[in-house]
N, C-alpha and C positions, 0 to 999 in steps of 0.2 A: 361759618361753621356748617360741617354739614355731616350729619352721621353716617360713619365707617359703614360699611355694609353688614358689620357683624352686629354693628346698635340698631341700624337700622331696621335687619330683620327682629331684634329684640321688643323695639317699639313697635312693628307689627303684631308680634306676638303679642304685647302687653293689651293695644287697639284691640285685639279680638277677643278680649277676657273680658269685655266691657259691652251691655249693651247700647251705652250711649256713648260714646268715640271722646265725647268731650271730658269722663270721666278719668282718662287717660292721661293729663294733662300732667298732673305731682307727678306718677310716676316716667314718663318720660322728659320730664325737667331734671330727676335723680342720671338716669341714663347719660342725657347731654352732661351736666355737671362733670359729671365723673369721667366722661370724654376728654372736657376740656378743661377742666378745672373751677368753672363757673361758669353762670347763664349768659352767655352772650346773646343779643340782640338777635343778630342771625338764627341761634338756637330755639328763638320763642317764636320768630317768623315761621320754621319748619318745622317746629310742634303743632303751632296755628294750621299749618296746610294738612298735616298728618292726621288730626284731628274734626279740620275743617269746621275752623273759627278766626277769629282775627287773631292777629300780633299781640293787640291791643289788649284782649279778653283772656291771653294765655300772661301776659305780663302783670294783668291786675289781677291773675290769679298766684302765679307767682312772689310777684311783690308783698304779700299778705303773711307769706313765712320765711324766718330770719335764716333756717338752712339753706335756702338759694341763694346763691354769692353772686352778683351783680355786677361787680368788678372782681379785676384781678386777683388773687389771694393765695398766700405761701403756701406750704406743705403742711401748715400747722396752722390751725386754726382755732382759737383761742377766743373761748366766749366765756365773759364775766359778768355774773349777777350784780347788777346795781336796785334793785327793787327793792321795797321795805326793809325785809326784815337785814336781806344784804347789807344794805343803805347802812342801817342802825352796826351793825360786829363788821364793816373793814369793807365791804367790796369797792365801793371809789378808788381807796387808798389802794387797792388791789389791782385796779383798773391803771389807774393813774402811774404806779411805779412798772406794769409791763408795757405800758405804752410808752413810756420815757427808755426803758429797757431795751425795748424791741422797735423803734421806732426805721433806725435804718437798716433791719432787717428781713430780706425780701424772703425768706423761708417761714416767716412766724406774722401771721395776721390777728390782732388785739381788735376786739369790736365789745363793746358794752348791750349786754341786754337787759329784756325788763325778768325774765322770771324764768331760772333752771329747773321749777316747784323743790327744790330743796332746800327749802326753808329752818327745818329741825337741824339741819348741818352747816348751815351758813357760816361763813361768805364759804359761795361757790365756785367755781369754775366749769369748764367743759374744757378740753382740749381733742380735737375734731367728735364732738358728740359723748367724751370717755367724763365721765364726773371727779372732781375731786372735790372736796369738804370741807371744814374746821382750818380757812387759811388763813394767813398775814402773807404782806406784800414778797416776802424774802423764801416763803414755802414755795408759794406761788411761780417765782421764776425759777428756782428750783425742780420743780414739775417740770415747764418747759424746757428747761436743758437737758433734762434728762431725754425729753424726745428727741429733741434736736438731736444728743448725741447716741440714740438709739438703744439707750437702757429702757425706754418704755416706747413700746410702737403702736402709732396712731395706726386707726383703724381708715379713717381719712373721711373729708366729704363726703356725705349719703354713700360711705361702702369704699372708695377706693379715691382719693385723690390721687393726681397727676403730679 
């Protein structure tokens, strides 16, 4: 990876809004993201230099939030509440039927997480960052078709996926 010139002047610009360089780090991990569609390795080595920090230090800051995609991942991305209160009204079952659903499809990424803070509306979802509410498993893939077939448009990864 290596940012286009037009990201890269962008991550410059972001660098200089910052008096510490290394505060720069989320927001040019959003940048690469939306380049390539997730954090590749490569991506964290040339945040690291742009920053002037290790790999290492830009990856354990990365690695710390569930919006940086680490591997590969479809046009839709699909986070479901498994925490408490989720846990207690459907989110497993929620989890469990689009992962069965979506499993050999390369457009729709299913990943469980611990908390959308929408607890008063549980079970939840996200589909690329958008919320949805009060679901059972059959709403739920419903949502996603609907992206998929462009009745409802993601907004995408941190702003634009690929």
């Amino acid at each position: 990876m290596s940012f286009t010139p037009e990201n890269l002047a962008r991550a410059q610009s972001v660098i200089a809004q910052y008096p510490d360089a290394h505060s720069a780090i989320l927001p040019l991990a959003h940048i690469a993201q939306d380049q390539d569609g997730w954090l590749t390795t490569e991506a964290m080595a040339e945040i690291a230099d742009l920053v002037g920090t290790t790999p290492a230090d830009v990856q354990g800051v990365c690695s710390f939030y569930t919006m940086y995609k680490r591997r590969p991942c479809g046009k839709l991305v699909v986070s479901v509440c498994t925490n408490v209160t989720c846990l207690v009204v459907g989110g497993p079952e929620i989890l469990e039927h689009l992962n069965d659903r979506y499993a050999a499809d390369d457009d729709v990424f299913v990943e469980e997480v611990e908390c959308l803070a929408a607890c008063g509306n549980a079970p939840a979802m996200q589909v690329n960052y958008e919320y949805h509410e009060h679901l059972v498993p059959e709403m739920a893939a419903a949502i996603v078709d609907d992206y998929k077939s462009g009745v409802l448009q993601p907004r995408g990864v941190s702003g634009g996926l690929k």
